[in-house]
C-alpha positions as CSV (number, residue, x, y, z in Angstrom):
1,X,51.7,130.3,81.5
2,X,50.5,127.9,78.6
3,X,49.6,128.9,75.5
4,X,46.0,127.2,76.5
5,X,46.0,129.6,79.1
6,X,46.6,132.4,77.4
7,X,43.9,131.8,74.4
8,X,41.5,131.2,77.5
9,X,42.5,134.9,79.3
10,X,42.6,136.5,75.8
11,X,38.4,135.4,75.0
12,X,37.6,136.0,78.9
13,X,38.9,139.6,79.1
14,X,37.2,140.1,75.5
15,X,40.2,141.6,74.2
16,X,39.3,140.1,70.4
17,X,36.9,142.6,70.3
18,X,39.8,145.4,70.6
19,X,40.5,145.4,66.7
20,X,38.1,147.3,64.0
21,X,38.7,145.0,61.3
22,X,35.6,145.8,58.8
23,X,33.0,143.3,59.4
24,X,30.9,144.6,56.2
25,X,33.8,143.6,54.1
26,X,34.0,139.9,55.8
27,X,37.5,140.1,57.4
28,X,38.2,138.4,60.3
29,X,42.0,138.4,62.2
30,X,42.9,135.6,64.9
31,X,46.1,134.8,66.7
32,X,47.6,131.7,65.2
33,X,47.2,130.0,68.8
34,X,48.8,127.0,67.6
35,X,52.3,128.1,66.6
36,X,53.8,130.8,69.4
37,X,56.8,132.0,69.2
38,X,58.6,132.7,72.6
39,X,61.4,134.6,73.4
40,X,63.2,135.0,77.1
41,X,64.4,138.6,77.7
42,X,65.7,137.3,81.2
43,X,65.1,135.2,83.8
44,X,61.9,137.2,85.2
45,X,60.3,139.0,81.8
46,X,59.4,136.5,78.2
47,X,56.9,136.9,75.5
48,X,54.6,134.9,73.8
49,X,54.0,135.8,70.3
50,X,51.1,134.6,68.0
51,X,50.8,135.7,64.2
52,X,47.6,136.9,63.3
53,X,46.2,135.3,60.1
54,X,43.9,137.0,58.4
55,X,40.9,136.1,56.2
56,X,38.1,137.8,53.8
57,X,35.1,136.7,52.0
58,X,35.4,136.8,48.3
59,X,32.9,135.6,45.5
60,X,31.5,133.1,48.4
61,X,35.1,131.9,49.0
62,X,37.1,132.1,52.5
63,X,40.5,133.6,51.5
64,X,43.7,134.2,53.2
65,X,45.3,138.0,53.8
66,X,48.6,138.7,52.9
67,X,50.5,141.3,54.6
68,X,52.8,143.4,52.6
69,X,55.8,145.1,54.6
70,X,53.8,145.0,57.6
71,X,52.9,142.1,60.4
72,X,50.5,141.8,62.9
73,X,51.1,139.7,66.4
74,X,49.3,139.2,69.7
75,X,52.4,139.7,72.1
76,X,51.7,138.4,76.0
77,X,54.4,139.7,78.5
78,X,54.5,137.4,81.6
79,X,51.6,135.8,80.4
80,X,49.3,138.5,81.2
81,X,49.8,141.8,79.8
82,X,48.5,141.6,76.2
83,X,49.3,143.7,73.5
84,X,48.6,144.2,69.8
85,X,52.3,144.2,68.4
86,X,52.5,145.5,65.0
87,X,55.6,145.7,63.2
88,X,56.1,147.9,60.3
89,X,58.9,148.5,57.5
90,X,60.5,151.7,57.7
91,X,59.7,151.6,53.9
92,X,56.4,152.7,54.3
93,X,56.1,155.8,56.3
94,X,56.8,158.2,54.1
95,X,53.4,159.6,52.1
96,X,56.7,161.7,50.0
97,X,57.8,158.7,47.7
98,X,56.4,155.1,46.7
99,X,57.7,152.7,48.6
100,X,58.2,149.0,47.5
101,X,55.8,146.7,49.1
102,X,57.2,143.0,50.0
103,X,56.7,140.1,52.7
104,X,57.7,141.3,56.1
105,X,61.2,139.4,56.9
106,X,61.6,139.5,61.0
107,X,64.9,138.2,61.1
108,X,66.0,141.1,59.1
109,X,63.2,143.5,60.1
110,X,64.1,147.1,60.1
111,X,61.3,149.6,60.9
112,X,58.9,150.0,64.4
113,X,57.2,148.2,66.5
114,X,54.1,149.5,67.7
115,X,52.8,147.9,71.1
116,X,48.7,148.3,72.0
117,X,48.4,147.5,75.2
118,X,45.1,145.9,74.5
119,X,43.6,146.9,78.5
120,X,44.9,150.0,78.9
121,X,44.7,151.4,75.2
122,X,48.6,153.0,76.1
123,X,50.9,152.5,72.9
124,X,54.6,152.5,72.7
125,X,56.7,152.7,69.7
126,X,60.2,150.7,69.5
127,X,62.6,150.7,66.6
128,X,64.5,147.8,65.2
129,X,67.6,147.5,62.7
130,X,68.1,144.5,61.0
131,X,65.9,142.1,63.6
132,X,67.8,144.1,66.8
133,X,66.1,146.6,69.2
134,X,68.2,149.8,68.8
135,X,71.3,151.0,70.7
136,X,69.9,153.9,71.3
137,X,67.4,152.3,73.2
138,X,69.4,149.7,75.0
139,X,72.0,152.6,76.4
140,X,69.4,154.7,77.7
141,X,68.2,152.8,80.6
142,X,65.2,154.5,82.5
143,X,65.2,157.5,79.8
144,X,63.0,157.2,77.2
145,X,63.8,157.1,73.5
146,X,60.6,156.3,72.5
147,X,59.4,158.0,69.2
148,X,56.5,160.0,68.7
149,X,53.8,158.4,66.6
150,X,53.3,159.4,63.3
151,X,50.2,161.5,63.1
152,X,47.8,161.6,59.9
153,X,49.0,164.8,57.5
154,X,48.8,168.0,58.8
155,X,48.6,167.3,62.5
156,X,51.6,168.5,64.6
157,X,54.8,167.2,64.4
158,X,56.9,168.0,67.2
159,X,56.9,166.7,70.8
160,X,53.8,167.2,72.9
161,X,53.9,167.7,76.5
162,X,50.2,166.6,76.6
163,X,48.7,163.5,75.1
164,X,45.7,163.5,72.4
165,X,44.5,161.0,69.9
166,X,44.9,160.9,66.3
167,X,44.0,158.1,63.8
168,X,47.3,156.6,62.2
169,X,48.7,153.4,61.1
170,X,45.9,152.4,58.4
171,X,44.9,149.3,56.9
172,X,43.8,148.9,53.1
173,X,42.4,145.9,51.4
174,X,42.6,145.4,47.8
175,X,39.5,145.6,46.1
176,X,40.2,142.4,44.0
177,X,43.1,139.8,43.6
178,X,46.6,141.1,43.2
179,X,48.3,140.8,39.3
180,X,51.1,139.8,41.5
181,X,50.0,136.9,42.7
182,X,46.4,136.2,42.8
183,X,46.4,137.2,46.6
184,X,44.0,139.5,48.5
185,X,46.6,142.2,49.7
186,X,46.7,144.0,52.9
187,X,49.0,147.6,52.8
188,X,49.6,150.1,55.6
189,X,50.4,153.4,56.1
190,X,52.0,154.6,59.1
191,X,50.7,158.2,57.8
192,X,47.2,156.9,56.7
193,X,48.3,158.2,53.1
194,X,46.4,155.5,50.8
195,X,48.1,153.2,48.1
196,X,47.2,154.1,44.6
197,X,46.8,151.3,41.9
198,X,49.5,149.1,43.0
199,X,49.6,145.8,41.0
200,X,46.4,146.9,39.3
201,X,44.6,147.0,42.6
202,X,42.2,149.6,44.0
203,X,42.8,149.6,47.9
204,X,40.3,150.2,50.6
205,X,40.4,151.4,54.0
206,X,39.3,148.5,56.4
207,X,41.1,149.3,59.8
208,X,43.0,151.8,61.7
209,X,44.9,152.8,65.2
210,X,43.0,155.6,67.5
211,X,46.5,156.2,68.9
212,X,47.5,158.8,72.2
213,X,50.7,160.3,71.4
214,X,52.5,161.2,74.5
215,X,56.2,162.0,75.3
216,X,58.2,160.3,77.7
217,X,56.8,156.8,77.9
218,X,59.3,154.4,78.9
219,X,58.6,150.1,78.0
220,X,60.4,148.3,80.4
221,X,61.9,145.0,79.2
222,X,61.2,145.2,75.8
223,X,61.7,142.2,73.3
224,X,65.2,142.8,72.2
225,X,65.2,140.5,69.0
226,X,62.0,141.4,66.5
227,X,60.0,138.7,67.3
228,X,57.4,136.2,65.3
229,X,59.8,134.9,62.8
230,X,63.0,134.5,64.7
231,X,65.6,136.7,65.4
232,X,69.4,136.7,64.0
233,X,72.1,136.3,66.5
234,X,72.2,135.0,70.9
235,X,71.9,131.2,71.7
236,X,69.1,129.5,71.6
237,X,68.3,129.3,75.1
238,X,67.7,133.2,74.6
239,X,65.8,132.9,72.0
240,X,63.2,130.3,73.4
241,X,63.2,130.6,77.1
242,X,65.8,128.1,78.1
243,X,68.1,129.7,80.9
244,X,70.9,127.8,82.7
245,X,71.4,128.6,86.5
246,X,68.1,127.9,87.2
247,X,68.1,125.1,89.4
248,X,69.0,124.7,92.9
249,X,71.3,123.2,95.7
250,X,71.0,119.2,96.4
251,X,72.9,118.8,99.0
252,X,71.3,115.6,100.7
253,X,73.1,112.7,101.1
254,X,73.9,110.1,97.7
255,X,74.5,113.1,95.3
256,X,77.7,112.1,94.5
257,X,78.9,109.6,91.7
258,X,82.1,107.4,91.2
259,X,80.4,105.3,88.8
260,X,80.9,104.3,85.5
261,X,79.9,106.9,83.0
262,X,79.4,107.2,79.1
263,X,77.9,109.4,76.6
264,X,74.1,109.7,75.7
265,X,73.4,108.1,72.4
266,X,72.3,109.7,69.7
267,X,69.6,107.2,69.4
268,X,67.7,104.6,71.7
269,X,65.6,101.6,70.5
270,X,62.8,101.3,72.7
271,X,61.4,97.6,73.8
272,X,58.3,98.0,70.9
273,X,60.9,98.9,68.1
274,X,60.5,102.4,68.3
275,X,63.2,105.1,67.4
276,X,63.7,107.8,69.9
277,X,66.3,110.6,68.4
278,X,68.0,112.5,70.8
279,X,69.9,115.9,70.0
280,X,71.9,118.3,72.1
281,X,71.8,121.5,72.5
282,X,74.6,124.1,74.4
283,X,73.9,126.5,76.9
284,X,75.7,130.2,77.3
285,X,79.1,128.5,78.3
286,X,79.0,127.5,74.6
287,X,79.3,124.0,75.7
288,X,77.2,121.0,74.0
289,X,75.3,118.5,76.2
290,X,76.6,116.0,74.2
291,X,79.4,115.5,77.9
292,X,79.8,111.7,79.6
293,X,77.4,111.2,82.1
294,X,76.5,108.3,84.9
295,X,75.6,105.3,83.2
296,X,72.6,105.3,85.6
297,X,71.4,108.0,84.1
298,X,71.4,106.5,80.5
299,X,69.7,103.9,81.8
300,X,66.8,105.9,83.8
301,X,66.1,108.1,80.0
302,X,66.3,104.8,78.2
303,X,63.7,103.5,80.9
304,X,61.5,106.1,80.9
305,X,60.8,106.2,77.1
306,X,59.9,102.8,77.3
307,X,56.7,103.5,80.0
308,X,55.9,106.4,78.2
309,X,55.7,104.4,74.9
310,X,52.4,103.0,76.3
311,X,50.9,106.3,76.0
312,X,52.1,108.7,73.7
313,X,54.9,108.7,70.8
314,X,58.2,110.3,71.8
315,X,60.4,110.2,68.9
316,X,62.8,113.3,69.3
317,X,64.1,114.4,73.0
318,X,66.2,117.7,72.6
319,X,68.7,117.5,75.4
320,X,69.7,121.1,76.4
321,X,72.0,120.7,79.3
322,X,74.2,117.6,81.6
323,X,77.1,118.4,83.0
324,X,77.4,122.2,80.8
325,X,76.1,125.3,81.8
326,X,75.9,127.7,84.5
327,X,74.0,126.0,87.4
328,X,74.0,125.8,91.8
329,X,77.1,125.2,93.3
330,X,75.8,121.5,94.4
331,X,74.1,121.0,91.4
332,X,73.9,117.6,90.2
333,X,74.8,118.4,86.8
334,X,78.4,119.1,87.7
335,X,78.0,115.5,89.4
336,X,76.8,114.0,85.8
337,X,73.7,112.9,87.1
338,X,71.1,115.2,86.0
339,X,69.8,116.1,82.3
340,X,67.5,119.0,81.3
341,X,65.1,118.1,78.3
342,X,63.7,121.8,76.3
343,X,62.2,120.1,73.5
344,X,59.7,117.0,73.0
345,X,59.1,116.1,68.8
346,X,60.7,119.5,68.0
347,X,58.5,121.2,70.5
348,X,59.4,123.7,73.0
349,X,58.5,122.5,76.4
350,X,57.5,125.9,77.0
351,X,54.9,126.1,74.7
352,X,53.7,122.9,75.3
353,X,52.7,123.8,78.7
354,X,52.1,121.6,81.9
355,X,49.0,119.9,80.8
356,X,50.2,118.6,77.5
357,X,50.5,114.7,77.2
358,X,53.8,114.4,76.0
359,X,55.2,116.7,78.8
360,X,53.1,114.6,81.1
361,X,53.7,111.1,80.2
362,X,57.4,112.3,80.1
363,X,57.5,113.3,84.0
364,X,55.0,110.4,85.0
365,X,57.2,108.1,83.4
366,X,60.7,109.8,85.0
367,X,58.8,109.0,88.7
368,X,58.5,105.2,87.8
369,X,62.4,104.8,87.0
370,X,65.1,102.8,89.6
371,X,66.6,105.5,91.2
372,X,64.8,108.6,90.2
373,X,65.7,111.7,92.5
374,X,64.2,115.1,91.3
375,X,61.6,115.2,88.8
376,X,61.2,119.3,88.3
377,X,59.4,120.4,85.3
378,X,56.0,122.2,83.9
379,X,53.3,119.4,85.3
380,X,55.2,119.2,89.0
381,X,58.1,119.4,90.7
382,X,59.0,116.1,93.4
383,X,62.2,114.8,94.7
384,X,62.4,111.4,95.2
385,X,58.4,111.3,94.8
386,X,57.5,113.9,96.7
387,X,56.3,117.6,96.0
388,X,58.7,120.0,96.3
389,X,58.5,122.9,94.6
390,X,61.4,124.8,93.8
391,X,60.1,126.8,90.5
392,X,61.9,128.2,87.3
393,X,61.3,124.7,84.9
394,X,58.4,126.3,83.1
395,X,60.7,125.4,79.8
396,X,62.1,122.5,80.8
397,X,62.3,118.9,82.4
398,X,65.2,118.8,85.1
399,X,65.6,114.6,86.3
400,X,68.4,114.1,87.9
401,X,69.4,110.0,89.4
402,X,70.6,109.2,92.9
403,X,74.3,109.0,93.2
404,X,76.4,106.5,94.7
């Protein structure tokens, strides 16, 4: 599903109205709908995420929130489960000593992540050590090792059987700009134990979680890097959605190719003087893209950048896989006459979705090439012009060439 698609579900179900930010103290949070982040945990379960900026009326002025040790995301499983995802440093739980409030880091976060299912109100607490979901989680399979919520102080501590709801994870505003930084600060406290006076600020409480804490509720799939802000370690293709193996047998007739061959260049001049840069990526194998191909091939990219030039500017195609990777037995990328395109301008094709008019103009242009053969990608899937849908290129463009 495209991010379009999800902002559209997200104000149809009403689930902005799921947060109790203070509207008497003008502050408004909404998802960042035009930067996702999207991670692939495998080939039938990825996220969207979508950072929630923050803003606040001040002396008749529309300022910008900054989170301290905390962030705040809209996470979408599958494209339709949505849930609050709140990550929090493990430096702030503790109402026992003062903790040191910074910018959250995700690649090195350390601390939990809170998930609100925003439909069914159920919450689920993962931890994370240095941007990686836990062993302990990983190696427990079906059992759970989710942690109990912190509760406000004096509630009960230990594990409950039952599940009853408690107000934790608070929210406080400064009262005026921060001596800092001249920002309007956000803190939180898993414990709802209230900042006092730090850097000069008074803090006020603006928002809060009504959270059920229950024992023995398992998350299946979770996200296994912290997400937002980029994870550390895996390829790229498990980072962004991008998995090899994903496309199927040809085995018609023409697949084969005795041809000349050559490498993609690193650049193509198109007819109007344009500059298209092309980069390559490598898929699991740890193999570049950048591998000899059919010169008909070349040609056919070369070809459709120039019809598409009528239309819309291409200037960057991010090539993620030719004759490298994991794919079908008869795949026509072990015959080097097939390409797979992630990225358009720097742009993840699965974020761009199927109705965007680069991915468009891409695959419309691909179908008006000498020798075009399969055409799969987020706006259709044809072979040889005609539908045929075969599924999996949400994330990328797969055009393949006839053979010989």
């Amino acid at each position: 599903m495209s991010p379009k698609l999800i902002k559209e579900n997200y104000y149809k179900l009403k689930l902005d109205t799921g947060f109790k930010a203070d509207s008497e103290k003008g502050i408004s949070w909404t998802p960042d709908w035009e930067n996702p982040d999207i991670r692939k945990v495998n080939d039938s379960v990825s996220y969207f995420y979508f950072k929630f900026r923050g803003i606040v009326q001040r002396d008749g002025k529309t300022v910008p929130i900054t989170e301290m040790n905390a962030a705040t995301f809209l996470m979408v499983k599958n494209g339709k489960e949505f849930y609050r995802a709140f990550y929090q440093s493990s430096t702030v739980n503790s109402k026992n000593s003062v903790p040191e409030y910074s910018k959250l880091e995700m690649q090195t976060f350390t601390g939990s992540l809170i998930l609100s299912n925003l439909e069914s109100k159920q919450h689920y607490m993962l931890e994370y050590t240095n941007g990686q979901l836990n062993d302990s989680y990983r190696k427990q399979g079906n059992k759970t090792t989710i942690n109990k919520l912190m509760t406000i102080p004096g509630s009960v501590s230990s594990w409950e059987t039952q599940c009853y709801t408690t107000i934790a994870h608070c929210t406080y505003i400064s009262d005026g700009y921060s001596r800092c930084g001249g920002e309007i600060i956000v803190l939180y406290s898993a414990s709802c134990y209230a900042p006092q006076g730090w850097c000069g600020n008074q803090f006020s409480l603006t928002d809060y979680m009504e959270v059920d804490i229950c024992q023995d509720i398992w998350f299946p799939d979770p996200p296994t890097e912290s997400g937002g802000g980029g994870g550390t370690g895996g390829t790229e293709e498990e980072e962004y959605g991008y998995y090899d193996g994903n496309d199927y047998n040809d085995s018609d007739d023409n697949t084969d190719w005795s041809g000349p061959t050559q490498l993609i260049p690193s650049t193509f001049t198109l007819d109007n003087g344009q500059i298209v840069n092309i980069s390559f990526g490598s898929t699991k194998d740890l193999v570049s893209a950048n591998q000899p191909v059919a010169t008909r091939l070349v040609e056919a990219l070369k070809d459709a950048l120039n019809i598409a030039s009528s239309s819309v500017t291409i200037n960057q195609l991010y090539i993620k896989a030719t004759t490298n990777g994991g794919h079908s037995i008869k795949s026509n990328h072990y015959r080097g006459i097939a390409v797979d395109i992630s990225k358009i301008n720097g742009s993840y094709v699965l974020a761009l979705g199927p109705n965007n008019q680069l991915v468009v103009a891409l695959q419309n242009a691909f179908e008006n090439v000498p020798n075009r053969r399969e055409n799969f990608g987020p706006a259709f899937e044809r072979k040889w012009g005609q539908p045929w849908p075969v599924g999996g290129h949400d994330d990328h463009i797969h055009f393949s060439v006839n053979g010989d």
